[in-house]
C-alpha angles and dihedrals in degrees: 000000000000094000099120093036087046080050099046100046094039086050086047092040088049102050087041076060098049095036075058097053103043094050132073121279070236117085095220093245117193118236096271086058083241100157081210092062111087124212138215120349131030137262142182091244114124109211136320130263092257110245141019084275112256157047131227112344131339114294106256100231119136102166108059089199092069081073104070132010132225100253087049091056093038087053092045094045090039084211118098100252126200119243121299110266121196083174093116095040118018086207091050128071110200128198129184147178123245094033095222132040133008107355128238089191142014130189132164152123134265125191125197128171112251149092116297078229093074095066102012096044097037110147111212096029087129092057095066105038093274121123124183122211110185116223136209134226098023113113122290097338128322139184137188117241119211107206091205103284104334111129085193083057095069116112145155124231120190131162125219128191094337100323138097127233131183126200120202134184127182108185100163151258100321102038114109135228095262090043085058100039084043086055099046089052097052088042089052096047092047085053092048097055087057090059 
């Protein structure tokens, strides 16, 4: 059911790893101690997220399917999904369609605790076939993150109120980049209106 998604976030969460390991403890702060500056070398990365991702204090949300409903993703999808499932991962709510068997199309949200820094701001993405575009009007700050070529890696990463959230959505093989970065911000705003 979630093997290409299990595919696409391990192969993101890898090469954010390895980003990690192969730059400086120090952010590479530019000399207006800006996190979004970036020092020294350069990278393929566009742009940060704009922002260490929150306000006062961690949202308080346990159940990430109390962050879209069926009949959004279902709208945003334009495919009848089935109900939203975290069984695999307590902290991702996972749709598909069809909602049972192999899936045509997934979509869905994650949440982790953390800085927006950590993904938005990641020195050395280029380095290892990331690329970071920040985008505006999505929570607290928010970026999408290429993995290389992969259309399916594709996903947005915003932060609210001292979380981090992540919106996917896999459409299939002839959906384009901006079908599937059109779909993860109106998956994000939707979550962020649940907030």
């Amino acid at each position: 059911m979630h093997g290409k998604l299990t595919l696409t976030f391990t192969l993101v969460a890898a090469l954010l790893a390895a980003a990690a390991c192969s730059t400086p403890t120090s952010q590479g702060n530019g000399p207006t101690g800006d996190p979004g500056a970036a020092g020294g070398g350069s990278t393929t990365t566009q742009g940060g997220g704009g922002g260490g991702g929150g306000g006062g204090g961690a949202s308080t949300v346990t159940d990430p399917c109390t962050l879209l409903t069926q009949a959004e993703v279902s709208t945003i999808v334009g495919k009848q999904v089935g109900p939203g499932d975290s069984s695999t991962n307590p902290n991702s709510c996972d749709f598909q369609y069809p909602a049972n068997g192999v899936p045509d199309i997934q979509a869905g949200v994650d949440f982790t605790d953390g800085g927006l820094d950590d993904y938005c701001n990641k020195p050395g993405a280029g380095a290892v076939g990331l690329s970071i575009e920040s985008v505006s009007g999505v929570g607290d700050g928010a970026c999408f993150i290429h993995v290389g070529s992969l259309e399916a890696g594709t996903n947005l990463t915003f932060a609210k109120d001292g979380r981090v959230f992540q919106t996917y959505a896999l459409l299939g093989p002839d959906a384009s980049t901006s079908d599937i970065q059109t779909a993860d911000k109106a998956l994000a705003l939707d979550a962020l209106a649940h907030l």
